[in-house]
Structure formats: structure tokens, C-alpha cells
C-alpha positions, -999 to 999 in steps of 0.1 A, spaced: 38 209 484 48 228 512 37 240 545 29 282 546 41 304 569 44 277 597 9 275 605 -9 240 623 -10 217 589 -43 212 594 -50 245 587 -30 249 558 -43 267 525 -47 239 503 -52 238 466 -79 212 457 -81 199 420 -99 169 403 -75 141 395 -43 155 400 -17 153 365 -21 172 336 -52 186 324 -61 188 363 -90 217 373 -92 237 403 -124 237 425 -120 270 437 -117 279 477 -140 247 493 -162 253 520 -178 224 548 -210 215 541 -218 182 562 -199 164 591 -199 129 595 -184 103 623 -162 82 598 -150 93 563 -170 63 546 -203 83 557 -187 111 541 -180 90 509 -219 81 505 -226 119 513 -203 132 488 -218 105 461 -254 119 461 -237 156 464 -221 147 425 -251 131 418 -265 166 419 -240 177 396 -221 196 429 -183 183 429 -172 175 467 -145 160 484 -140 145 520 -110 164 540 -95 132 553 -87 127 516 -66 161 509 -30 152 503 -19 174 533 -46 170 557 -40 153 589 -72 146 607 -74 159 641 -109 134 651 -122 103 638 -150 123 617 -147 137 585 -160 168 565 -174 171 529 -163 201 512 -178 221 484 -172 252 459 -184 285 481 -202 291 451 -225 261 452 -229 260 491 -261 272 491 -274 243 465 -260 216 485 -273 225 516 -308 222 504 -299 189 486 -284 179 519 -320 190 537 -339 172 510 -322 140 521 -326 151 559 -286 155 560 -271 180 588 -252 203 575 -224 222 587 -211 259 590 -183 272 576 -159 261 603 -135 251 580 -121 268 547 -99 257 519 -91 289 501 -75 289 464 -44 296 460 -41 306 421 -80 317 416 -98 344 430 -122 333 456 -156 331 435 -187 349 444 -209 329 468 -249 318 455 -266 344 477 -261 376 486 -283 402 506 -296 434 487 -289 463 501 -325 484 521 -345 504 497 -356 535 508 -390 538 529 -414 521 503 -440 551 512 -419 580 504 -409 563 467 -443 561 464 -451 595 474 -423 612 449 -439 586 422 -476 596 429 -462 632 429 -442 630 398 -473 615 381 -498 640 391 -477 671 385 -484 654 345 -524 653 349 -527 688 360 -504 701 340 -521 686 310 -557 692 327 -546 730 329 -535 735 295 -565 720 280 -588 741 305 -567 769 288 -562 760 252 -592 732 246 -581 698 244 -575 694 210 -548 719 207 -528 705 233 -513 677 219 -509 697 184 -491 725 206 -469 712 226 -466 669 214 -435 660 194 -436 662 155 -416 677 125 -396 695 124 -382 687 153 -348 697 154 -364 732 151 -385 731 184 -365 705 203 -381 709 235 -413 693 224 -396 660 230 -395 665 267 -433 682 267 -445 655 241 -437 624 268 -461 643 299 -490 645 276 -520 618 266 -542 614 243 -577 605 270 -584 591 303 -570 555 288 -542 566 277 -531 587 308 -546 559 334 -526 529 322 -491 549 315 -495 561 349 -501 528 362 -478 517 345 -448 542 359 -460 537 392 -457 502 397 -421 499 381 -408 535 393 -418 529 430 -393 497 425 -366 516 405 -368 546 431 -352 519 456 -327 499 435 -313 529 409 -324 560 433 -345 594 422 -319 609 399 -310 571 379 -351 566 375 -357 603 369 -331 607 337 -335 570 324 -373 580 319 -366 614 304 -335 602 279 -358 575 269 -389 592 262 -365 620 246 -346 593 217 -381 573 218 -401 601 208 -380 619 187 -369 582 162 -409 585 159 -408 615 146 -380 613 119 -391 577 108 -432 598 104 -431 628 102 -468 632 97 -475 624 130 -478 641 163 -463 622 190 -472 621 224 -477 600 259 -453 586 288 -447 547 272 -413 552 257 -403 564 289 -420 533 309 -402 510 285 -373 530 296 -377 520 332 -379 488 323 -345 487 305 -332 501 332 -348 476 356 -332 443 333 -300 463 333 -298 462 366 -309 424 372 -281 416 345 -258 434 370 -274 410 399 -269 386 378 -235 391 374 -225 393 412 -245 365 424 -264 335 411 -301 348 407 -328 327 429 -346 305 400 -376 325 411 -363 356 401 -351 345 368 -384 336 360 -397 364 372 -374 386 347 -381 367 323 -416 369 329 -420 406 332 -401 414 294 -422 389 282 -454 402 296 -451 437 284 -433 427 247 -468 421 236 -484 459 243 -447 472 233 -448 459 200 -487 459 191 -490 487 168 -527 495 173 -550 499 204 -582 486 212 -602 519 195 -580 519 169 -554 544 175 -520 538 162 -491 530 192 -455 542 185 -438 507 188 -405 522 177 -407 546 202 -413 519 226 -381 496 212 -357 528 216 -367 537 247 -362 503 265 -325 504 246 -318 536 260 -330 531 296 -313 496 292 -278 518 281 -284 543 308 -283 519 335 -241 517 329 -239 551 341 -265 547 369 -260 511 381 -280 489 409 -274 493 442 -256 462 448 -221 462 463 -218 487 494 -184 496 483 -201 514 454 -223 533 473 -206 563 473 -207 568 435 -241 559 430 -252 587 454 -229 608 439 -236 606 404 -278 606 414 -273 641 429 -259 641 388 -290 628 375 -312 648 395 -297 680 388 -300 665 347 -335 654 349 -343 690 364 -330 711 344 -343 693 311 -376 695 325 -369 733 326 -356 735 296 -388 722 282 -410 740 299 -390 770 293 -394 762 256 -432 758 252 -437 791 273 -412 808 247 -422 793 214 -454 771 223 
């Protein structure tokens, strides 16, 4: 193989495969992890390294190095850099920086382990537009049953048959509860994972993932009983949480996710599948588990049109298309208010 654009030949781009001849497989672009003073030391390093499962190679024995010291370099993927360094620290190993790299010629360069997230906004304004979002629902509810008696509230202006008829009660339906209970833990419940969502997805993501949620979770309750009167902010939560393992998915798929957090995802869907899919409460009212199923599916589907905030390049688009959702989430929310004061 030959030299590239006549630069110093130790500093050549270098393809590095496992046994070379056929069948051979690249490493991908191979970063320094550890430097030692003789390339045996770098043998034993590179021999608890694959012990870990982490493929390595000393420098000194690339075909077209030519060593410019006595001391030698272990090299690893990029992508598992971050792994060996704290097998290297568990085994009270220096390690190195990234003074030397050996990109890939044929492969893309592959994503490295860890990655920083991008700033949230201020975590005490998305609390305040959560907070604010949550008790424009309570006093709007409070008012109408100050107005109309709490019984007739829900009848009024919840979701139910025929609903294709009165459409709007699917955005009214999601804003109202049946008691203190009810409203306490769905509010709770939206605060907690909107205040997050408000950061990663933005106002106008969070704000018509909730609404398109409670909208296909409510109204599949209706057409599959259409006795009932449906009502409360769940399928809406269970939207945000769709949205929410939509957009660790998309982490996922940029970056190799902490072991942490992947228990922590998994911890959190498996946490609330229990409430989501328990079809009666503790006094015996029933819970619209389908509602709650569609509306994770729906938040989980909105989140290709309103991604993560994740790659800075992206940016741009994501603030875009949030002015989009805000302007959607608004204007359905009008359109259901204008409907209950027109045929409520």
C-alpha cells in the first residue's frame, strides 16, 4: 500500500484490519488509548484490553508505521474509547489522548461512546409554562362546574358518541377530571415528564404530542364504547411518554447510551405499564387502558416529526418546525373551545 499525498509515513492514513487475507474486517478509524516505553508493555496492555472484549493493536505493529521513539501506542475503535479507558483506570493504566489517529479509509468514521447533550432551556421557566399549562385546566374545569354543577361537566363537554358529530369534545374531553384524584395525579403526572420534554423536544413538540395523543386516545375509547363518557389528561401523559422513548431511541441511535440510562428507560416504561394497563382504580372506577396504549403510540409516532434535540446541525429545523407545533397545538385548543361555546 502506498504512501498519500506525500505526507511524513508516520502519519499516514492507515487501514487497520484483523488478520489480513480474505475474510479480513476493518476496525474502523483507531484512536491511542495508552502509551507505553517498549512495545512488549503494549503487548500485555493490549491482551487485558481483548480480554474485555475491546479489539486493540500496538502501532509499532501496523505494516506502514515507522516508529519515531522507543515507546509504543495501543490503539482502539473511537467507538469503544471511552470503555477502555475505564478498563485501563480499573487496572491503574495511564491512558492517553488522542494524539494520534488512524482514520478508515473505506468506512465512515463511527460515532464515538459519548456525546454531550445539548443545554435545556432554564429549568424554571419550563416549569413555569408546565405549572401554567396545568392550572389554566383546574380553573377552567373549577369555573364550569361553579357554572353548570359538577355533574354536568363531564356529560357536557367529555368525549362520547357520536363523536364524529361533535368532534371538538376530544380536545375538551382530555382537560377535564373526574375529582381531586383524578386531576392531582394526571397533573403530577404531566409535570414531572413535560418539564423534561419542554427541554429536549421544546414547547410546540410537547404541546401537539399531548394534544394528538389525548385526541386518537380518547376518541378509539369512544368508538370501541360508546356508552361511555370519556374524560381526563392520561392518554395525553402516555403520550409524552412515547414521545420521551422516541427520543431516547434517537439517543440511542447517535451514541451508545450510559448503562445507567438504559436502565433508567427501561425502568420508567416499566414503571408506568402497570397504571397504563390496569383497567380499574382503587374506588372502582373503570380507566381507559386503550386510550392509554394509543396515546403512547401516537406520541411515540409524533416524535419523527418533532425529534430530540441532539445534533446542533439540526437545530434549525427543530425550532422551525416548534414555531409549527405551537401554532398547531393553539389553534386546536381554539378550535375546541370554540366548539363547546357554539354547540356545548
Amino acid at each position: 500500500m502506498g504512501s498519500l499525498s506525500g505526507a511524513p509515513a508516520w502519519w499516514e492514513p492507515k487501514r487497520v484490519t484483523t488478520p489480513a487475507g480474505e475474510g479480513a474486517t476493518s476496525l474502523g478509524t483507531m484512536v491511542p488509548v495508552h502509551t507505553a516505553r517498549a512495545a512488549t508493555e503494549a503487548r500485555l496492555v493490549v491482551e487485558i484490553l481483548e480480554g474485555h472484549a475491546i479489539p486493540a493493536v500496538v502501532d509499532r505493529d501496523l505494516a506502514l508505521y515507522v516508529p519515531q521513539t522507543d515507546g509504543a501506542q495501543v490503539l482502539v475503535p473511537s467507538s469503544q474509547l471511552g470503555q477502555a479507558i475505564l478498563i485501563l483506570r480499573s487496572h491503574d493504566l495511564p491512558t492517553a489522548g488522542p494524539a494520534l489517529v488512524v482514520p478508515e479509509l473505506l468506512e465512515p468514521e463511527e460515532p464515538p461512546l459519548l456525546q454531550p447533550l445539548p443545554e435545556p432551556a432554564p429549568a424554571s421557566g419550563r416549569l413555569s409554562v408546565a405549572l401554567l399549562a396545568i392550572g389554566g385546566g383546574v380553573l377552567g374545569q373549577r369555573l364550569l362546574e361553579v357554572a353548570l354543577a359538577p355533574g354536568r361537566v363531564s356529560a357536557r363537554f367529555g368525549a362520547r358518541m357520536p363523536i364524529f358529530e361533535q368532534p371538538w369534545r376530544l380536545i375538551t374531553g382530555g382537560f377535564l377530571h373526574s375529582g381531586i384524584d383524578h386531576m392531582v395525579s394526571n397533573a403530577l403526572f404531566g409535570l414531572l415528564i413535560g418539564v423534561v420534554l419542554f427541554g429536549t423536544h421544546l414547547y410546540g413538540g410537547t404541546m401537539v404530542a399531548w394534544l394528538i395523543a389525548s385526541i386518537a386516545g380518547l376518541g378509539l375509547e369512544c368508538l370501541m364504547s360508546p356508552e361511555a363518557t370519556v374524560i381526563g389528561a392520561s392518554a395525553g401523559n402516555y403520550g409524552l411518554v412515547g414521545l420521551w422513548v422516541h427520543g431516547q431511541l434517537e439517543r440511542s441511535r447517535i451514541v451508545t447510551l450510559p448503562r445507567r440510562e438504559q436502565l433508567r428507560t427501561v425502568g420508567v416504561v416499566m414503571l408506568l405499564v402497570p397504571g397504563a394497563l390496569t383497567p380499574f382504580s382503587s374506588t372502582g372506577s373503570r380507566i381507559a387502558v386503550l386510550a392509554h396504549v394509543v396515546g403512547f403510540v401516537a406520541g411515540f409516532f409524533v416524535g419523527t416529526w418533532f425529534p430530540r434535540r441532539l445534533d446542533p446541525s439540526g437545530f434549525p429545523k427543530i425550532e422551525r418546525r416548534n414555531r409549527v407545533g405551537l401554532g398547531i397545538a393553539t389553534t386546536l385548543v381554539g378550535l375546541g373551545i370554540l366548539g363547546a361555546t357554539l354547540y356545548g
